[in-house]
MARVEXBA-15720 format. One record per residue (C-alpha): y, z, x. Coordinates in Angstrom, 1 decimal, padded with zeros to 4 digits, always signed. Each point is the difference from the previous one (the first is absolute). Layout:
<marros>
<marro v="Y" w="Z" u="X"/>
...
</marros>
This chain:
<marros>
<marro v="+000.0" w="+000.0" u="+000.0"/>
<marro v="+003.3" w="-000.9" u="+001.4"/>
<marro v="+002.7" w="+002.6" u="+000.2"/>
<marro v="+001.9" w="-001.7" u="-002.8"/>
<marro v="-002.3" w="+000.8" u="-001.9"/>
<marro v="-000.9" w="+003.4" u="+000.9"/>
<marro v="+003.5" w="+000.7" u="-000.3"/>
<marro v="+000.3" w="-001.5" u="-003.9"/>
<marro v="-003.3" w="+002.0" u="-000.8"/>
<marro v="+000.5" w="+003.8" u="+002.2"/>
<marro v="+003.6" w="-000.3" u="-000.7"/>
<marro v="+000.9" w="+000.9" u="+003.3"/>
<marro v="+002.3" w="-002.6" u="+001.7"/>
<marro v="-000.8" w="-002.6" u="+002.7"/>
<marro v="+002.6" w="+001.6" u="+002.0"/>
<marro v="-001.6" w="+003.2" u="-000.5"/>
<marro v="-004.0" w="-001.3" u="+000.9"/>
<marro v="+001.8" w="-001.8" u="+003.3"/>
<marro v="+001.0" w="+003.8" u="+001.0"/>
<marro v="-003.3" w="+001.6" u="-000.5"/>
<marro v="-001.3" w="-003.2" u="+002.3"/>
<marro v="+002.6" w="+001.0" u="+002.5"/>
<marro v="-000.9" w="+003.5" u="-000.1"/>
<marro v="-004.0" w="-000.8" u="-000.1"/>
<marro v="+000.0" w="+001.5" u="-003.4"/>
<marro v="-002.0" w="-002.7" u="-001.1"/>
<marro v="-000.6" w="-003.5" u="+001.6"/>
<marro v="-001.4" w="-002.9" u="-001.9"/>
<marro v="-003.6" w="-000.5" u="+001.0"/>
<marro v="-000.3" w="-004.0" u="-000.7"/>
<marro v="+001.5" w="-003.2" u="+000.4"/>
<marro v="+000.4" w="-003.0" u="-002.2"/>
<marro v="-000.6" w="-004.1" u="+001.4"/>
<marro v="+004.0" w="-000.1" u="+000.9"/>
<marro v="-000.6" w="+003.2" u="+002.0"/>
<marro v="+002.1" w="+002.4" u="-002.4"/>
<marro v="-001.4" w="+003.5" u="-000.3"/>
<marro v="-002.1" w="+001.3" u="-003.0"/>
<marro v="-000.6" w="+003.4" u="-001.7"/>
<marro v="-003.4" w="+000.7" u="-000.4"/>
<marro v="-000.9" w="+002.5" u="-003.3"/>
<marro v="-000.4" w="+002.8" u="+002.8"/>
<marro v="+003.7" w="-000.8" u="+001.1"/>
<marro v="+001.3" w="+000.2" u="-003.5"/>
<marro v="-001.9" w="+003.7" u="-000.5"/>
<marro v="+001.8" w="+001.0" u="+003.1"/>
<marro v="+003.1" w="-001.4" u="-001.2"/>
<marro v="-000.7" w="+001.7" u="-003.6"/>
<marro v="-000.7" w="+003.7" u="+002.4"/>
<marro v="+002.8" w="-000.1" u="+001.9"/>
<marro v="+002.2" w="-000.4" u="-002.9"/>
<marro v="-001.5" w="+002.9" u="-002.1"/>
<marro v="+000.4" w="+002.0" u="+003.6"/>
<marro v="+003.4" w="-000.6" u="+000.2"/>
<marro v="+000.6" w="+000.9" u="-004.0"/>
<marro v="-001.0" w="+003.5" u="+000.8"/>
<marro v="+003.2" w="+000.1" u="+002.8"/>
<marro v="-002.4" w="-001.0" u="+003.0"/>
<marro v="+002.0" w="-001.9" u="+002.8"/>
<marro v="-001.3" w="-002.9" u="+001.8"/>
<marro v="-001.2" w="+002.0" u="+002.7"/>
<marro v="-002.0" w="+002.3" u="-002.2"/>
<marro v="-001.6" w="-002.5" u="-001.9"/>
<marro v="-001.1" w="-001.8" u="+002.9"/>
<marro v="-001.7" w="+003.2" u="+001.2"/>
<marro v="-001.6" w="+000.7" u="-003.2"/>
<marro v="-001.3" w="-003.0" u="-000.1"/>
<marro v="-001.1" w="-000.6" u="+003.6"/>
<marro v="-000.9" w="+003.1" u="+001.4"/>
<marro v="-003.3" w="+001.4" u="-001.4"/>
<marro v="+000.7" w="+003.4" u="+001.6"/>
<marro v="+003.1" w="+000.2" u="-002.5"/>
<marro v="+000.3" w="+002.7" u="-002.5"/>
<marro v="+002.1" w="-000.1" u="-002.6"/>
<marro v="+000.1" w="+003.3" u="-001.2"/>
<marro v="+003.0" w="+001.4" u="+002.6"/>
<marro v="+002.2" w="-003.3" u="-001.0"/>
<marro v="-000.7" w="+000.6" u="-003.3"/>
<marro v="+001.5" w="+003.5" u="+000.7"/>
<marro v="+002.6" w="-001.4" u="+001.4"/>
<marro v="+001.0" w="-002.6" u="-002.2"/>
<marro v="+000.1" w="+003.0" u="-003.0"/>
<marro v="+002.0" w="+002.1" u="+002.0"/>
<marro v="+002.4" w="-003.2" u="+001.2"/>
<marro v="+000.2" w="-001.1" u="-004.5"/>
<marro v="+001.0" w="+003.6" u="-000.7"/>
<marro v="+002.4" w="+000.1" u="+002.5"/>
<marro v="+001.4" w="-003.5" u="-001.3"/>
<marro v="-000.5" w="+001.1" u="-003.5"/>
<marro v="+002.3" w="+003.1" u="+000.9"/>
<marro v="+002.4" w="-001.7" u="+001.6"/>
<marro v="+000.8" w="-002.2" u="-003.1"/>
<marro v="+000.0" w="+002.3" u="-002.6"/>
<marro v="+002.3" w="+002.3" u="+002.0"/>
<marro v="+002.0" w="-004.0" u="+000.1"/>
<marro v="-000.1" w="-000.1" u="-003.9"/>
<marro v="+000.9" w="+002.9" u="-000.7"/>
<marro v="+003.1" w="+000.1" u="+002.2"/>
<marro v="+000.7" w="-003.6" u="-001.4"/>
<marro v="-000.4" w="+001.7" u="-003.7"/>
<marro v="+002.3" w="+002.8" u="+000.7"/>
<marro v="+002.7" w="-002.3" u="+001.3"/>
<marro v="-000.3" w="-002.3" u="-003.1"/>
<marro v="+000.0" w="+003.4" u="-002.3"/>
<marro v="+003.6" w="+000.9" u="+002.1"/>
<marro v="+001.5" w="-003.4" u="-001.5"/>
<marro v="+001.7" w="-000.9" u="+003.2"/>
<marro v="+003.2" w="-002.5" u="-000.8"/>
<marro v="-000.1" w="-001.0" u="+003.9"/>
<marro v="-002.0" w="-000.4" u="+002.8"/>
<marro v="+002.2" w="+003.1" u="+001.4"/>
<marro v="-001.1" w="+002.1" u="-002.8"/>
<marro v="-003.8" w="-001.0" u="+001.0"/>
<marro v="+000.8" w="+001.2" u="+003.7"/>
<marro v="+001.4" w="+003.5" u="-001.0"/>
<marro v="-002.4" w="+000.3" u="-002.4"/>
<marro v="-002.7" w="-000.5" u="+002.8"/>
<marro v="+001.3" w="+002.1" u="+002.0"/>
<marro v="+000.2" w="+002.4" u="-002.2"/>
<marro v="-003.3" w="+000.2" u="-001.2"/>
<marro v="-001.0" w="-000.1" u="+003.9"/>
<marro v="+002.5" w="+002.6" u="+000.6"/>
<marro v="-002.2" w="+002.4" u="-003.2"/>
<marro v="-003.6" w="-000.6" u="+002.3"/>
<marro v="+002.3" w="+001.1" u="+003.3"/>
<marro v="-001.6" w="+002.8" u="+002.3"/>
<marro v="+003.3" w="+002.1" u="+000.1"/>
<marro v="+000.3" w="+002.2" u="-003.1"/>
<marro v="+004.2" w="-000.8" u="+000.6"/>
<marro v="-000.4" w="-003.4" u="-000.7"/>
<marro v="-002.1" w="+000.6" u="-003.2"/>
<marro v="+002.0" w="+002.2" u="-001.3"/>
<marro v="+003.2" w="-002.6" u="+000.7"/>
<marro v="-002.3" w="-002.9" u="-001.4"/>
<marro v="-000.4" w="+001.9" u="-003.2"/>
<marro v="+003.7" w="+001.2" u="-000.3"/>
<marro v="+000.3" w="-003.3" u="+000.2"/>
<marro v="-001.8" w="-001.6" u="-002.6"/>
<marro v="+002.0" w="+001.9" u="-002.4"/>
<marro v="+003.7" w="-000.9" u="+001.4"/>
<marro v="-000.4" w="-003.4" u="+002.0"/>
<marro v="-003.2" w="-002.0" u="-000.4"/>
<marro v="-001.9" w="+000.2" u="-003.3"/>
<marro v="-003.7" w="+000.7" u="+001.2"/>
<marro v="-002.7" w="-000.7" u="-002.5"/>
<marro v="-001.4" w="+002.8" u="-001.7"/>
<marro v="-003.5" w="-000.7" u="+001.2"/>
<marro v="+001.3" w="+000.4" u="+003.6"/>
<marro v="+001.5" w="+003.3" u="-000.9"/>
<marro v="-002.9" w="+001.4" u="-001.9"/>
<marro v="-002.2" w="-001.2" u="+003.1"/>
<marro v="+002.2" w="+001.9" u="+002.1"/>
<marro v="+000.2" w="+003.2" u="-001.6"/>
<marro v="-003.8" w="+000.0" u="-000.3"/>
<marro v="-000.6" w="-000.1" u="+003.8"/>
<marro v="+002.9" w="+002.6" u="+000.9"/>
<marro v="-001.0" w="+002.6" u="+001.7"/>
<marro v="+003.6" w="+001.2" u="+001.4"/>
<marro v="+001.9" w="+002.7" u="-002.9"/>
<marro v="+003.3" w="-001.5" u="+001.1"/>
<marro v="-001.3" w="-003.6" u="-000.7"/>
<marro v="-001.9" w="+000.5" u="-002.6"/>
<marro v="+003.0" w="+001.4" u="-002.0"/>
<marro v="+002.0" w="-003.0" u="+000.7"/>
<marro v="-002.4" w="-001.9" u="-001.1"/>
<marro v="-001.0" w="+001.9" u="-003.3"/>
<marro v="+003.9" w="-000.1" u="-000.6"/>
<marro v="+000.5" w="-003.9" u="+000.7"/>
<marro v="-002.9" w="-001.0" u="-002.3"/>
<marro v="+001.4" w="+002.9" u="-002.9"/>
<marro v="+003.6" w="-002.8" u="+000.6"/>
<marro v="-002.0" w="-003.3" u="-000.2"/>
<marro v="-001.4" w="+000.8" u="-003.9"/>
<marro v="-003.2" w="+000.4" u="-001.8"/>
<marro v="-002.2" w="-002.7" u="+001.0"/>
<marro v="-001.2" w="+002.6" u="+002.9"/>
<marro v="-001.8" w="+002.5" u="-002.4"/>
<marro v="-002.8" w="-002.5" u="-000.9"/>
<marro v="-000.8" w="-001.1" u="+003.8"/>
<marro v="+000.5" w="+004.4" u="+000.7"/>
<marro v="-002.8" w="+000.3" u="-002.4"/>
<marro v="-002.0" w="-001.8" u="+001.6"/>
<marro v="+000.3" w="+002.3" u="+002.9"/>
<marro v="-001.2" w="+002.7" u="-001.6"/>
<marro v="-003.4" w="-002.0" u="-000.3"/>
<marro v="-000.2" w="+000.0" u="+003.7"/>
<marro v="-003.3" w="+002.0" u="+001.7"/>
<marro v="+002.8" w="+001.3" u="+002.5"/>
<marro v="+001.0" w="+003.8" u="-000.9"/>
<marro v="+003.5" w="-001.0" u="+002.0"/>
<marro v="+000.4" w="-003.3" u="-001.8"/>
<marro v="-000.1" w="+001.7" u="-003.8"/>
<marro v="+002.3" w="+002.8" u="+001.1"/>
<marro v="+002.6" w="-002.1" u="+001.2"/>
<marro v="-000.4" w="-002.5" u="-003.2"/>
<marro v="+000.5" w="+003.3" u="-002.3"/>
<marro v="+003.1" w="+000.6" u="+002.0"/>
<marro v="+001.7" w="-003.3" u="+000.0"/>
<marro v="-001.1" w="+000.3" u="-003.9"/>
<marro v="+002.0" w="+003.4" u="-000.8"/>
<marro v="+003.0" w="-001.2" u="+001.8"/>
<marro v="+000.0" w="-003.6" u="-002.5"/>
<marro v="+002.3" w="+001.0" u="-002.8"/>
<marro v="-001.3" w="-002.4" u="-001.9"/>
<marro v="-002.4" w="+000.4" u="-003.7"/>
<marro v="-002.6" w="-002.7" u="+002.2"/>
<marro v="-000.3" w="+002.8" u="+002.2"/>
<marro v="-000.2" w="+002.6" u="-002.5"/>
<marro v="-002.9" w="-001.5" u="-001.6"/>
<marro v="-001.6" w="-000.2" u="+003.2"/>
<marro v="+000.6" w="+003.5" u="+001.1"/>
<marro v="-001.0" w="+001.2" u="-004.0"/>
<marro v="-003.9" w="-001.6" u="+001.0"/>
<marro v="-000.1" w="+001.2" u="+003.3"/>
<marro v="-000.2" w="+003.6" u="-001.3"/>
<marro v="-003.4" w="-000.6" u="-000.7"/>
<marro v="-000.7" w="-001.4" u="+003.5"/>
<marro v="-003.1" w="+001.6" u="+001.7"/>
<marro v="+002.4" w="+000.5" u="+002.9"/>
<marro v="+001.3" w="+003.1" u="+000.0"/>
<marro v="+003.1" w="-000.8" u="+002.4"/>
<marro v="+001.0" w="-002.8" u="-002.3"/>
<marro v="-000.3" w="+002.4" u="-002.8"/>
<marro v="+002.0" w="+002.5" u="+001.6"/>
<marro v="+002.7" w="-002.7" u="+000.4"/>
<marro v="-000.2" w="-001.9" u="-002.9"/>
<marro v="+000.8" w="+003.3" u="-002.7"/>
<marro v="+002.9" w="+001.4" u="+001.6"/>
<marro v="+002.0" w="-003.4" u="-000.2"/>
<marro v="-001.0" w="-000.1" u="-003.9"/>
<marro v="+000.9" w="+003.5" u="-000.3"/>
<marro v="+003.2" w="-001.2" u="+001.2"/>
<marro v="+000.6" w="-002.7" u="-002.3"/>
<marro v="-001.4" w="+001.9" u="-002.8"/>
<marro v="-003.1" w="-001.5" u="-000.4"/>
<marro v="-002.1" w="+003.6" u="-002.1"/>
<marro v="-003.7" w="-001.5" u="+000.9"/>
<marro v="+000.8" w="+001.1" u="+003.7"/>
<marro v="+000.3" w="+004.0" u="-001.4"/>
<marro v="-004.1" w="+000.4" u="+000.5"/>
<marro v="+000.2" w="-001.5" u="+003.8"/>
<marro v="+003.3" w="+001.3" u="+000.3"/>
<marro v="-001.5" w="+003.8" u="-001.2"/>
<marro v="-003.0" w="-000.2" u="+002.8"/>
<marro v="+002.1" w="-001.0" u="+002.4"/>
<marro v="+002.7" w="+002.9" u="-000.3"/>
<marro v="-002.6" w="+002.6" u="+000.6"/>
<marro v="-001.3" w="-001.7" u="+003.0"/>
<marro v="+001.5" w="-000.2" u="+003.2"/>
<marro v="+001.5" w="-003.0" u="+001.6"/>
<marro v="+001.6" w="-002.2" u="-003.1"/>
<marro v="+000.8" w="+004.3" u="-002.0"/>
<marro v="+004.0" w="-000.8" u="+000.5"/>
<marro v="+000.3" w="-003.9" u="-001.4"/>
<marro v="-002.4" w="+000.9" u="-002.4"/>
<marro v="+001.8" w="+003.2" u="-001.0"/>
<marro v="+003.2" w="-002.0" u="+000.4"/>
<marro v="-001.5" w="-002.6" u="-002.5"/>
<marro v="-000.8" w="+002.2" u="-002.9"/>
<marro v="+003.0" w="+001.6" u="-000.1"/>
<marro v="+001.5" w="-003.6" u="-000.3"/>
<marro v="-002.5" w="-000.4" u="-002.8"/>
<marro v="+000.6" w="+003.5" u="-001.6"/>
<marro v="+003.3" w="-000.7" u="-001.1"/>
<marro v="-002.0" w="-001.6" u="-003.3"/>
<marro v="-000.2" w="+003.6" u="-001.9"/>
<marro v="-004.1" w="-001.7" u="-000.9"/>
<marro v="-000.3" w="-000.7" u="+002.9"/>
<marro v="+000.7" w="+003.2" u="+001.6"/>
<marro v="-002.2" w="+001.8" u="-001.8"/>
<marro v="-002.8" w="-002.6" u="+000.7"/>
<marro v="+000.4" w="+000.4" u="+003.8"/>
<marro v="+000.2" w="+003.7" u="-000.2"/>
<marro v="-003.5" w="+000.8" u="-001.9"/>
<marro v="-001.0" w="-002.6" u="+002.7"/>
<marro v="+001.1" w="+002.2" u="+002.9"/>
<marro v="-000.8" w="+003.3" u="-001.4"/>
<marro v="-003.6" w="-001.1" u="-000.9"/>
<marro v="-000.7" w="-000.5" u="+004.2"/>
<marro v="+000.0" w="+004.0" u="-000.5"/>
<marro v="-002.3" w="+000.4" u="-002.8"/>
<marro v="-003.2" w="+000.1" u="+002.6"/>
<marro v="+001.4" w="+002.1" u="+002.6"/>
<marro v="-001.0" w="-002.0" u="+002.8"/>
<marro v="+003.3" w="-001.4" u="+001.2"/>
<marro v="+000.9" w="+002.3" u="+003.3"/>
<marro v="+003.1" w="+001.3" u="+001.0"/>
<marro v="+001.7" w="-003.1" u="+001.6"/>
<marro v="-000.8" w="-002.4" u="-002.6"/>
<marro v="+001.1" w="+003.1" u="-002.9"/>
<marro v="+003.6" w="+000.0" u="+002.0"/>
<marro v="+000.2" w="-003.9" u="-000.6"/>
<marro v="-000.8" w="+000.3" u="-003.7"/>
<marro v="+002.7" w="+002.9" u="-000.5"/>
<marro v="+002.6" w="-002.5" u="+001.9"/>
<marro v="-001.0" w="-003.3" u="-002.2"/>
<marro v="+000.8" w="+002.6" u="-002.8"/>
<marro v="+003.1" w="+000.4" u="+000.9"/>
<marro v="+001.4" w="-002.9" u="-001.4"/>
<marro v="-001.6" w="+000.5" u="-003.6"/>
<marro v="+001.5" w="+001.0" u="-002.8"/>
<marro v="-001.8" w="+002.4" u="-002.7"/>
<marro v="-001.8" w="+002.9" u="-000.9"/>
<marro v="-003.1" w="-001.4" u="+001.3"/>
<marro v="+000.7" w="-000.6" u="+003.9"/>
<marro v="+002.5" w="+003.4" u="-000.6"/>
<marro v="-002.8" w="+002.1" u="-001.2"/>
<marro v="-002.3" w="-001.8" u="+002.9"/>
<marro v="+002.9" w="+001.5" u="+002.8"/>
<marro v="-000.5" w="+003.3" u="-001.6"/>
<marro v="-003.4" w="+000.2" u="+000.7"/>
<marro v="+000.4" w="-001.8" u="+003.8"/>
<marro v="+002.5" w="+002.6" u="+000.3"/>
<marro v="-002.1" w="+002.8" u="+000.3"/>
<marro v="-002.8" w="-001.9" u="+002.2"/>
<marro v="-001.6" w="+001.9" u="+002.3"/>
<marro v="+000.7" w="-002.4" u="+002.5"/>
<marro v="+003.6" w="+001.2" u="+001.0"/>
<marro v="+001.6" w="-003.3" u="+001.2"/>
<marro v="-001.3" w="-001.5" u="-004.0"/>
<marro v="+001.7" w="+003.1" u="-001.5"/>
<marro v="+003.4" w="-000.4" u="+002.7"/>
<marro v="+000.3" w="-003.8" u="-001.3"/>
<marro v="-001.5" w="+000.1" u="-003.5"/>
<marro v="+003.0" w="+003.1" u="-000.1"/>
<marro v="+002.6" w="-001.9" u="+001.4"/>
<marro v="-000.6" w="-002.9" u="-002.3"/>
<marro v="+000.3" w="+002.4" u="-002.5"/>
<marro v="+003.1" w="+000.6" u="+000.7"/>
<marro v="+001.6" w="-003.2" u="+000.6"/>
<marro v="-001.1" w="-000.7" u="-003.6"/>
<marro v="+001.6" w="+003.0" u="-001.6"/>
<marro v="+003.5" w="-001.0" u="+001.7"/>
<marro v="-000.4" w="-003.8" u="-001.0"/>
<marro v="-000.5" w="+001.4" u="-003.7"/>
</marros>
């Protein structure tokens, strides 16, 4: 068969074949009357192998050993060539999204592109200072898209950063609640908390509703974040969350800080104070975690949290009876 019509019939061009002849890849074995060279059908299989070679990313050089060398073994190239398509693989999605982040930005020049590059550069930067400039930034030069942000603020591990961030993405609107809430699906304990976070600082009802599911996280950290920024916006199905929390320590003074926020509702007040006064109904809260209970009561109107101080006040425990007393007393001068 002539190369013409090898080429019509592989699809690989007679400039191509004339290459694989220079390189030894294949050589015609026969010759016609005139003297022109002829594929033979065991040409054409070699010609059909080293094109399926090459498909899996192969170069020349490879194919020629896997297909000459009968010591060759594939499996380490193989290895190879994964490791080589991930790497390529990564490298263009890290492309599309940076080209899908610039198109979000709606750049109206090509200088708009190059500070928006830079900017989004500047948020992946080694130095915490230029973060925390790149995200300043995004709120009061270069509009940043709130993917970016949210990316950002998900990977922060630097307080000082991470606040700028949580603060730029609270500027840039809503949209950021929905990709947050994905965070709080991630395996990584560090990941959720710092979702939760950037979620209670949104003051947005997108965030609300995110925050409002989240108390029933299995995560207790998320929990512990999630009910206090309800409490705050006076969202009453944080009270249960909000109640275990103000009797245990860590979250006790947002929590406590919370209901009282929520206790100005005269229904509500009552329904948060049976709530904290029933952690005493068992006896088995000790004397640290009985102190924290008479200070969450402190901000709650009624008889019921009153008569609840009475009792603390006379706790064994003298530090209990010292606060649940003082409490006491700031209530009597407020009324």
């Amino acid at each position: 068969m002539l190369i013409g019509e090898v080429a019509r019939r592989s699809g690989v061009s007679a400039r191509m074949l004339r290459h694989y002849e220079s390189l030894g890849l294949v050589r015609p074995t026969g010759r016609t009357a005139s003297g022109y060279r002829t594929y033979s059908g065991e040409d054409i299989r070699r010609v059909f192998h080293i094109e399926s070679l090459r498909t899996l990313g192969l170069s020349l050089g490879d194919v020629r050993r896997a297909l000459d060398d009968p010591e060759f073994a594939p499996a380490e190239l193989v290895g190879d060539l994964i490791r080589r398509t991930r790497e390529r693989l990564a490298a263009e999605t890290e492309l599309l999204t940076r080209l899908r982040r610039i198109g979000a930005a709606e750049p109206a020049d090509w200088d708009e592109v190059l500070r928006t590059v830079a900017l989004l550069q500047a948020l992946r930067s080694r130095s915490p200072g230029a973060r925390q400039r790149a995200a300043l930034s995004a709120v009061e030069d270069v509009p940043v898209p709130v993917e970016a942000l949210v990316e950002a603020v998900l990977k922060e591990a630097d307080p000082h950063v991470a606040g700028a961030l949580r603060w730029a993405l609270a500027q840039s609107g809503a949209e950021g609640a929905a990709l947050l809430a994905e965070g709080l699906g991630s395996p990584a304990p560090e990941t959720r908390r710092r979702a939760v976070q950037a979620l209670a600082e949104l003051p947005y009802g997108a965030a609300t509703d995110v925050l409002r599911e989240a108390l029933a996280h299995p995560d207790a950290v998320v929990r512990a974040y999630a009910a206090p920024a309800l409490g705050a916006r006076g969202v009453a199905d944080a009270i249960p969350v909000l109640v275990g929390l103000a009797v245990e320590e860590g979250n006790d003074v947002d929590a406590a800080d919370a209901l009282g926020t929520l206790a100005a509702d005269p229904e509500l007040a009552e329904r948060i104070a049976t709530g904290l006064v029933g952690h005493l109904a068992d006896g088995t809260l000790g004397p640290s975690a009985r102190r924290r209970l008479a200070q969450a009561l402190a901000e709650i109107p009624g008889e019921t949290a009153s008569r609840a101080l009475v009792g603390l006040s006379a706790d064994e425990d003298r530090g209990v009876a010292v606060t649940a007393t003082y409490v006491l007393t700031l209530r009597d001068t407020k009324h």
